[in-house]
N, C-alpha and C positions, 0 to 999 in steps of 0.2 A: 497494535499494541497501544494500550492506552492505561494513562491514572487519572482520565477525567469522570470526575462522578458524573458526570451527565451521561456520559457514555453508557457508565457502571449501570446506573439508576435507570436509563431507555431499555440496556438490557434485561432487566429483570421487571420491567413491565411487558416485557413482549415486543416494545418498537425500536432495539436496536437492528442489528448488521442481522443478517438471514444465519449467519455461522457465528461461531463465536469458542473461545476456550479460555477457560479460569484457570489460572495459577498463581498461586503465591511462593514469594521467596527474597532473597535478598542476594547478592552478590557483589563484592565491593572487589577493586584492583587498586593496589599503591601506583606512585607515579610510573608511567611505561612499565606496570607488569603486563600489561592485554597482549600491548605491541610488543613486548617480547616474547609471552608463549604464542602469540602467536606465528613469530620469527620461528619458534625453536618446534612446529608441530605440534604444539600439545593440544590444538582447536582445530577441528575440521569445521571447515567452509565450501558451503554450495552456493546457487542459485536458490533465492525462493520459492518456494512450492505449495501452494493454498492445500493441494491435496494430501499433501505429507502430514501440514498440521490440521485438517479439519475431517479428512474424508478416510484417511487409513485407518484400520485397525487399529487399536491403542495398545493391543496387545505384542501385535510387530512392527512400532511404529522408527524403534532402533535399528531394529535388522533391517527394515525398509532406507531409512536415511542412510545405512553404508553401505550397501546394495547400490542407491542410486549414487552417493559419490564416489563407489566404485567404477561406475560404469560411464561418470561426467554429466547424469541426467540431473 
């Protein structure tokens, strides 16, 4: 995860990271709202997974992420 233009800019000439995924968005929390949803359930948390975000399906890449923290993988 990066907002470094050099990064940005290596990847779209071609010599950044071998994988890569673009998204834009915004998401702000007031003071301890994160650590309280995430207290209260509202956020599922796994492990990392390169293959989750670069290599599945993008079309089942939801049902794939709670599949796997169904299962603890």
């Amino acid at each position: 995860m990066t907002i470094g233009p050099d990064v940005i800019r290596d990847i779209g000439l071609g010599k950044g990271p071998d994988k890569s995924l673009v998204a834009f968005g915004y998401a702000g929390w007031g003071a301890a709202q994160l650590e309280d949803e995430l207290a209260h359930g509202v956020w599922m948390t796994m492990p990392e997974d390169p293959a989750l975000v670069f290599d599945d399906d993008r079309t089942k890449v939801w049902a794939d992420a709670l599949a796997r923290h169904k299962t603890g993988r």
